[in-house]
C-alpha positions in Angstrom: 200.0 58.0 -10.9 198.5 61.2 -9.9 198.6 63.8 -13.2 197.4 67.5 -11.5 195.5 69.4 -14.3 196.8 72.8 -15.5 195.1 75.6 -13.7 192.5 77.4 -15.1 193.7 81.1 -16.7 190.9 82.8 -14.2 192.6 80.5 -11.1 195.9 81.7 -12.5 195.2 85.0 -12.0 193.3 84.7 -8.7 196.4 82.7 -7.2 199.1 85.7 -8.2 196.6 88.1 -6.5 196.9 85.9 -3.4 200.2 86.6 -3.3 200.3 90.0 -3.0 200.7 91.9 0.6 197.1 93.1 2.0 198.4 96.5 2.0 198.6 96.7 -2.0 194.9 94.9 -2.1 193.6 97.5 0.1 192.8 100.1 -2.4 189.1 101.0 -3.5 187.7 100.9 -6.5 184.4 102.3 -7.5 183.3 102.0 -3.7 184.1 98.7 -3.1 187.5 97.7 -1.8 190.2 95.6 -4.0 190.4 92.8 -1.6 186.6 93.1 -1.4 186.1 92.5 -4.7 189.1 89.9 -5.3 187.1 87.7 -2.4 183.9 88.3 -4.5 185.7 87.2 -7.8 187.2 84.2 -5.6 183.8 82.9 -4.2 182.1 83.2 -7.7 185.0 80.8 -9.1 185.2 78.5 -6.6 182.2 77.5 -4.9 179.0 78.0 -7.4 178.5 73.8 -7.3 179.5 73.9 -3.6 177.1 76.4 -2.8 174.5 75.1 -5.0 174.5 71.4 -3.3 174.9 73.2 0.0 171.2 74.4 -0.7 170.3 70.8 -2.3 171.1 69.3 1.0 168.8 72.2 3.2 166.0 71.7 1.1 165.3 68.3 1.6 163.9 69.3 4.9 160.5 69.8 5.6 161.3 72.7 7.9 157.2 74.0 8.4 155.8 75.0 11.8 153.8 72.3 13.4 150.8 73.4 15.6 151.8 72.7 19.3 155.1 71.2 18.7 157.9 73.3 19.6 161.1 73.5 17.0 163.5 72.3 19.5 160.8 68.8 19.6 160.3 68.3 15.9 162.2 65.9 14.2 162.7 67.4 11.2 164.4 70.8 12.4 166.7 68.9 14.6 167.7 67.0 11.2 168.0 70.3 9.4 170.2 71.7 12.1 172.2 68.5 11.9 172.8 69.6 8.7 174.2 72.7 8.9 176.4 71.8 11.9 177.9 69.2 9.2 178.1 71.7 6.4 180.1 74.9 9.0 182.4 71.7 10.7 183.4 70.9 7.0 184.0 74.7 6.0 186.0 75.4 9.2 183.2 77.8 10.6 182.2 77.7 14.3 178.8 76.4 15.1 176.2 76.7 18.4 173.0 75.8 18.7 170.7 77.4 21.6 167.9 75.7 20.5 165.5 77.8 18.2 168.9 80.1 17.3 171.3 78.8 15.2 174.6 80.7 15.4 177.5 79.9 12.7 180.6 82.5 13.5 184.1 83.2 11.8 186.7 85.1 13.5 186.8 86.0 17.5 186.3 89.5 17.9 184.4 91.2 20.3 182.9 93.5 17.7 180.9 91.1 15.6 178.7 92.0 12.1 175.5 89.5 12.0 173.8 88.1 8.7 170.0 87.3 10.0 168.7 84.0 8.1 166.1 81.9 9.2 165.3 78.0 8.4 162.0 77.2 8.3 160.0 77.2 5.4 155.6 78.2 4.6 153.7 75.2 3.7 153.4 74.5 0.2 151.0 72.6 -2.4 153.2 70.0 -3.4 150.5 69.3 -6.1 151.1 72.2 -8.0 154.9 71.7 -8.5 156.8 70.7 -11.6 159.0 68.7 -9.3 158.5 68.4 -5.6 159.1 71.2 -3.5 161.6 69.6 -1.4 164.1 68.2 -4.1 166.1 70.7 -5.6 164.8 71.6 -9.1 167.3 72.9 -12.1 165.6 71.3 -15.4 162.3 71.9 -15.3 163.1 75.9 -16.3 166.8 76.3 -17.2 168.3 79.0 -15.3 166.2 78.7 -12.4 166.6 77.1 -8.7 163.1 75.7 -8.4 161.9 74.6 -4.6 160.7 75.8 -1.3 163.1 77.8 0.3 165.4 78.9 -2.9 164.6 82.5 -2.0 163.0 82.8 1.6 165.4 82.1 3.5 167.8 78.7 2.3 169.1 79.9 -0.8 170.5 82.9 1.2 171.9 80.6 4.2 174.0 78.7 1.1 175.2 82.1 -0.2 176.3 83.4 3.3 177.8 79.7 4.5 180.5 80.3 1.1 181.1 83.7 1.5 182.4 83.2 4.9 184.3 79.6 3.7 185.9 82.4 0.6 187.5 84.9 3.3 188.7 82.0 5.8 190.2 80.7 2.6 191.8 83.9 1.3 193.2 84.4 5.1 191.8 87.9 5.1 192.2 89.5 8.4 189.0 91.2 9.8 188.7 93.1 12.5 185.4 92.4 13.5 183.7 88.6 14.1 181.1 87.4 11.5 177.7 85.7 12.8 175.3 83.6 10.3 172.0 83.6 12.6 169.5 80.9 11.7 166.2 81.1 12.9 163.7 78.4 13.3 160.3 80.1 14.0 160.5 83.0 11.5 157.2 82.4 9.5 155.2 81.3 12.6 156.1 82.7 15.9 158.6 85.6 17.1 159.0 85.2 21.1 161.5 82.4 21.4 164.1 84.4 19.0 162.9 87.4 21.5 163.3 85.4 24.6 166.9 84.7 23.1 167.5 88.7 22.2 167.3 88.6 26.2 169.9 86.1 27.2 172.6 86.8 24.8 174.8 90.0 23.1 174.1 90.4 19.2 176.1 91.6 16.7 176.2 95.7 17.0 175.6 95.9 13.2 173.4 93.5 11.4 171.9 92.7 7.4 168.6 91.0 6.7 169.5 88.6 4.0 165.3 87.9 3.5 163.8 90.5 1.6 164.8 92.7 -1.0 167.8 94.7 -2.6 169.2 97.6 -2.8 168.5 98.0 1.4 165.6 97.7 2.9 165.2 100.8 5.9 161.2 100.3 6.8 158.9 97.3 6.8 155.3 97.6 7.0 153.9 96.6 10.3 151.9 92.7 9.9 148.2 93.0 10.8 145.2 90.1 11.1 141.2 90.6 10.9 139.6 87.4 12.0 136.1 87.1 12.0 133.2 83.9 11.2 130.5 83.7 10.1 127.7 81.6 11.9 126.7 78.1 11.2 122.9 78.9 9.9 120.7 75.7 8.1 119.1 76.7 5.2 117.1 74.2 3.1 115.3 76.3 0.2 113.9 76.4 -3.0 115.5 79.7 -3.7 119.3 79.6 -5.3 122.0 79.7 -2.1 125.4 79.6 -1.6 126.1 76.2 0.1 130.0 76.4 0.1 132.5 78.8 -0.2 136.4 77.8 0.5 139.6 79.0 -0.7 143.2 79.8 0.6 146.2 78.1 2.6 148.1 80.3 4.6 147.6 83.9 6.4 150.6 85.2 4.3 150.2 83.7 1.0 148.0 85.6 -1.7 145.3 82.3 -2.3 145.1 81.2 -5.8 142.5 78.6 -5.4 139.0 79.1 -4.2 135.9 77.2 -4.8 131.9 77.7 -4.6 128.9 75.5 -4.5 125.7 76.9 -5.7 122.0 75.1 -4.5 118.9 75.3 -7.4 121.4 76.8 -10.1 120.4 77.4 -14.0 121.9 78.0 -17.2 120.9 81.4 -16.6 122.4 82.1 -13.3 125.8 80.9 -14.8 125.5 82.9 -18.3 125.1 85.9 -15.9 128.5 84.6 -13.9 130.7 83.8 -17.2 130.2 87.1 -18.4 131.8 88.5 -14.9 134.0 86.0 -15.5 135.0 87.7 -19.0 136.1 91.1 -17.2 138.7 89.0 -14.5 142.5 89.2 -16.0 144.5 86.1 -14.5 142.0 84.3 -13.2 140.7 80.6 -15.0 137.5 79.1 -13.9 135.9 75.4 -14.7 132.2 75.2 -13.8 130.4 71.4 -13.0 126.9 70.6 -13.2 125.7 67.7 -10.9 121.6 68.4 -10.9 120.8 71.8 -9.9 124.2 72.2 -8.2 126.6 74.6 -9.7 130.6 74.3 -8.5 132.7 76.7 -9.5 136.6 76.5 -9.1 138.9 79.3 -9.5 142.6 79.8 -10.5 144.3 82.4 -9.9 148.0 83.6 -8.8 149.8 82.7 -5.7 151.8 85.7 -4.4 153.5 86.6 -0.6 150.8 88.7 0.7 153.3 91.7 1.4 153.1 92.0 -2.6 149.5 91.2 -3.3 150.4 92.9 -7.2 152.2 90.3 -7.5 149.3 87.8 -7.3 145.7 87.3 -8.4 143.4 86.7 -5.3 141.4 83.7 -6.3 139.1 84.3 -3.3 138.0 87.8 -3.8 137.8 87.2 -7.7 135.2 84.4 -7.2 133.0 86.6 -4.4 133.0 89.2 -7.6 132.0 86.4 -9.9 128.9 86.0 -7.4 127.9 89.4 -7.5 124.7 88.9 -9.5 122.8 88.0 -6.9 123.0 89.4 -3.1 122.7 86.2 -1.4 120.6 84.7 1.4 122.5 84.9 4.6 124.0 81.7 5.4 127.7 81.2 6.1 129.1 81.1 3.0 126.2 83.6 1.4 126.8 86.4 4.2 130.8 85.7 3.5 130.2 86.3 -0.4 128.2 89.1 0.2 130.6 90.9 3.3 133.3 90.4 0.7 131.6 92.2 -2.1 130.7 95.0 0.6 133.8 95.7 2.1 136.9 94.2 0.1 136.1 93.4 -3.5 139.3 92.7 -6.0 141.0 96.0 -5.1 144.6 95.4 -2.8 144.3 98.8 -1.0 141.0 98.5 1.6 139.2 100.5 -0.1 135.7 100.1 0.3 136.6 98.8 4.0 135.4 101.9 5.3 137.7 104.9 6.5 141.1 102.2 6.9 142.6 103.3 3.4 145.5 105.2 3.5 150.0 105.4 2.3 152.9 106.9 3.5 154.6 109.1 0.7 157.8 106.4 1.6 156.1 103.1 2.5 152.9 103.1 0.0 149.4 102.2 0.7 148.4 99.7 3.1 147.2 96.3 1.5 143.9 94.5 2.9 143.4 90.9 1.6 141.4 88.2 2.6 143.7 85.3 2.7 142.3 82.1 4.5 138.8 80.8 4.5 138.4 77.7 7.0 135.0 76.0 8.1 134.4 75.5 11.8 132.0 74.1 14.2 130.7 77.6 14.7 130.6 78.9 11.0 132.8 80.5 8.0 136.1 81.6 9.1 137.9 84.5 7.3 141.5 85.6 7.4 142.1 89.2 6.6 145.8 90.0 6.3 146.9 93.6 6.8 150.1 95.5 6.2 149.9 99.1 7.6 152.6 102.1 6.9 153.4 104.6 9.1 150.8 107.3 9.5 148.2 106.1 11.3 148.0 105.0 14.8 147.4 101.4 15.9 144.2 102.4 18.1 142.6 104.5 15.0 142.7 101.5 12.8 141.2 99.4 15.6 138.5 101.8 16.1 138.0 102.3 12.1 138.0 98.4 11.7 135.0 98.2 14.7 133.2 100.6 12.9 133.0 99.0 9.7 132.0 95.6 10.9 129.5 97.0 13.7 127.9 99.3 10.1 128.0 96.0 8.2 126.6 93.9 10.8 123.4 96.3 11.2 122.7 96.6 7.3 123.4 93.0 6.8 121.2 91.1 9.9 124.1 89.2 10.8 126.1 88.9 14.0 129.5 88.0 13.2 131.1 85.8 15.4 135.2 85.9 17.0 135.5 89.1 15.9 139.3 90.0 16.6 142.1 91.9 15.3 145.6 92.1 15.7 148.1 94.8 14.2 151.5 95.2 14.4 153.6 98.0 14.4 155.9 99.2 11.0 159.1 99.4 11.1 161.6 102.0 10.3 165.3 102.1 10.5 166.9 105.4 10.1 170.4 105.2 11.8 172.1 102.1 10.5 176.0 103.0 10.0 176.2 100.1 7.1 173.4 101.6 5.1 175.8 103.8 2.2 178.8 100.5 2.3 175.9 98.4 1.2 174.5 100.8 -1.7 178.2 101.4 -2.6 178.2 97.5 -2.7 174.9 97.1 -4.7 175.7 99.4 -7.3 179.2 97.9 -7.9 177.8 94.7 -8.7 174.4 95.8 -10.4 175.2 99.3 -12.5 172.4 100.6 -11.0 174.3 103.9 -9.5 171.6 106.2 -8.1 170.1 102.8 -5.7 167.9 104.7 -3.0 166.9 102.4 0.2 163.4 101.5 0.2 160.4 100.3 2.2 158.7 96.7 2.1 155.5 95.2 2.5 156.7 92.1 4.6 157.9 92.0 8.2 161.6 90.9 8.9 163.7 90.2 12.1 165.2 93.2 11.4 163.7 95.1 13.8 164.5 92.7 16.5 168.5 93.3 15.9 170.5 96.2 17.0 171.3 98.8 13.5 169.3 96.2 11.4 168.4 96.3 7.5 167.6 93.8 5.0 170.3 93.2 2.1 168.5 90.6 -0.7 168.1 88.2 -1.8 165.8 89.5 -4.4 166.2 92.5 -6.9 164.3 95.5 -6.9 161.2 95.3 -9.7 161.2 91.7 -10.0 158.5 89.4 -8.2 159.4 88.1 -4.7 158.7 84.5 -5.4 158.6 83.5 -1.8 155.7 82.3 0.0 154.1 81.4 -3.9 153.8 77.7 -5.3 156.1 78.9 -7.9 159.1 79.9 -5.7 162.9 79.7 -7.1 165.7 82.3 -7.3 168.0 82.3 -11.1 171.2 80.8 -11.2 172.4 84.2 -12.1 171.1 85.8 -8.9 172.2 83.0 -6.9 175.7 84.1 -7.3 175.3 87.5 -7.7 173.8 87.1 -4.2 177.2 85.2 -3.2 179.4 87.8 -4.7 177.6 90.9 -2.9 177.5 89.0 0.7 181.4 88.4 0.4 182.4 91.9 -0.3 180.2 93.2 2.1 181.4 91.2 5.2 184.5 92.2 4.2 183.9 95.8 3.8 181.9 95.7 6.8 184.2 93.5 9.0 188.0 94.4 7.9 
């Protein structure tokens, strides 16, 4: 015998709401519609454990970018995409696939409002991981949604799959047609999600859900300084640098870095533990094998759109080294062109005449990021992200300057010398831009929410009347992109609440 339990006194109230015509729902209260937030209050009470195995089940994909195999060939995305087909069949929501775009729709309308989410995730240390970085982690830090992808971009795909299911559910009748996009090549390689911008209408207003809150209106434009070192033999006597690595990815803040020092002393390292004494968030563990020093260093993996947020491991160990000024091998002309013309400062600096902010973006960032060894030498990785204000040819020609000056003080002819910047972003015209502050402070209580700027580099500038909308508060640290990434339990709905009422106020 079936016994039904009694409803909940919240469900109670939710239900007699329900009933009510539209028309008497339609009021507004403190900028955000009463059916708005009704939806909002819906979603939160019914789908939290939905949503929160919705983003189990994403995660357990290994969604990286694989050198030379395309998305629509690897395995493991067509699994992933699998899975989201299964999970917008079993909320009702239409689902097409073209391949590197994922499109998940409700309603039929012409007019259409777009969410822009994408599904592939930035390689990770597994090593460094309470729990691996693929299973969905709740214990190891109560509160939290530990893994790769909670924030950037699978946690938000979860939130925006349940705030459509909540207004098919509540029957709400919109008058425009609501798109989930899904990219797969977001962290690695824009041109097929162009390419597809060319074949196919978009939404004529769109949200970001990949960056920050309250709305994100300009995006620093993504820049790379690649440059090596040459392979030079060096047998000595004299104390050398005879390896220098560090870093993982171009857009990840490193937080390891090692060094390997020939004919070391006890001298030479009382000099470098007493630089090491001046470094705040950095840990070091020095071992002795003969007269070979290695050094590893520890510091703070961060997205390197917010290098504040981290401590560059790679940059702090060149500053460790700066007792001596090293014989010009590889790694010795690395250590010392990192001294020169970076040091432990975020802004460029001491990299010649590049330095500059925007009054509304900031400063421009310079961080060296990834060091690789090659056939031909020491690899570095410079990432860049550049405001408005300058010009993309100035800060070619102020980048060839500087190396060309170091080059001739230093004896050393670098090697695959290249650059690459990008353009920022601004977004002044987006119609949706005061619904979604209205929206914010509603939820939040933060009333006098401005729109802001961002270090990182979303599709929103590929999408017509584009901003970003969350996932992560203002003055917290973007945990994306770090070894430590994970979203609270409490943002994770507050995420699903905000996304509901603004499709609605957006849509209806």
């Amino acid at each position: 015998m079936l016994v039904k339990k009694p409803k909940s006194l919240t469900s109670l109230l939710l239900s007699c709401a329900l009933l009510l015509p539209l028309h008497l729902l339609a009021g507004v209260s403190g900028g955000v519609s009463d059916i708005a937030n009704k939806a909002a209050q819906y979603a939160e009470a019914t789908y939290q454990a939905e949503m929160v195995e919705s983003l189990r089940q994403l995660m357990t994909f290994n969604t990286i970018a694989i050198e030379g195999l395309a998305s629509t060939e690897n395995p493991v995305h067509q699994q992933f995409k699998a899975e989201l087909a299964r999970q917008a069949k079993q909320l009702g929501l239409d689902y097409t696939d073209y391949g590197y775009v994922v499109v998940i729709g409700l309603g039929e309308s012409e007019q259409r409002v777009g969410m822009i989410t994408h599904g592939d995730i930035q390689p990770f240390n597994a090593s460094k991981w309470a729990q691996s970085p693929l299973v969905l982690d709740l214990s190891s830090e109560p509160g939290k949604l530990i893994g790769r992808g909670t924030e950037d971009d699978k946690g938000p795909i979860s939130n925006a799959l349940y705030a459509m299911k909540s207004i098919k559910d509540l029957k709400i009748k919109l008058n425009k047609r609501i798109e989930l996009y899904v990219y797969m090549a977001e962290e690695s390689d824009w041109q097929p999600l162009r390419e597809h911008i060319k074949q196919h209408s978009l939404p004529q207003v769109n949200i970001t859900l990949d960056a920050e809150y309250p709305v994100v209106t300009a995006e620093k434009g993504y820049g790379t300084i690649s440059l090596t070192f040459p392979k030079t033999s060096l047998t000595s006597s004299k104390t050398y640098i005879s390896e220098f690595t560090g870093g993982f990815f171009g857009s990840q803040i490193p937080e390891d870095a090692h060094a390997r020092i020939e004919n070391a002393d006890q001298q030479l390292l009382g000099k470098i533990k007493q630089v090491a004494k001046s470094h705040t968030g950095m840990s070091y563990s020095y071992q002795w094998q003969g007269k070979q020093l290695s050094i590893s260093a520890l510091g703070k993996s961060a997205h390197s759109s917010k290098p504040e947020d981290g401590v560059n491991a790679i940059t702090h160990l060149a500053d460790l080294l700066t007792v001596n000024h090293w014989p010009n091998n590889s790694s010795g002309a690395l250590v010392n062109f990192i001294n020169n013309q970076l040091g432990t400062g975020l802004y460029g600096d001491k990299f010649g005449d590049i330095a500059f902010s925007d009054d509304f973006m900031g400063p421009m960032t310079v961080q060296a990021t990834v060091l690789k060894t090659t056939a031909k030498g020491m690899a570095l990785n410079i990432n860049i992200r550049r405001p408005s204000g300058k010009t993309t040819k100035q800060l070619e020609l102020e980048i060839k300057a500087t190396l060309a000056e170091w080059q001739q003080q230093n004896q050393v002819t670098l090697l695959d010398v290249s650059s690459k910047i990008n353009e920022p972003f601004v977004q002044k015209h987006a119609p949706q831009i005061d619904t979604l502050l209205e929206v914010f402070a509603f939820y939040t209580g933060i009333a006098d929410a401005k729109p802001v700027s961002i270090g990182g580099g979303t599709n929103s500038r590929l999408f017509p009347n584009a901003v970003s909308f969350g996932p992560s508060m203002p003055g917290t640290e973007y945990t994306g992109h770090s070894e430590h990434e994970f979203i609270t339990k409490e943002q994770f709905i507050l995420n699903l609440k905000m996304y509901t009422a603004v499709l609605i106020e957006l849509a209806k």
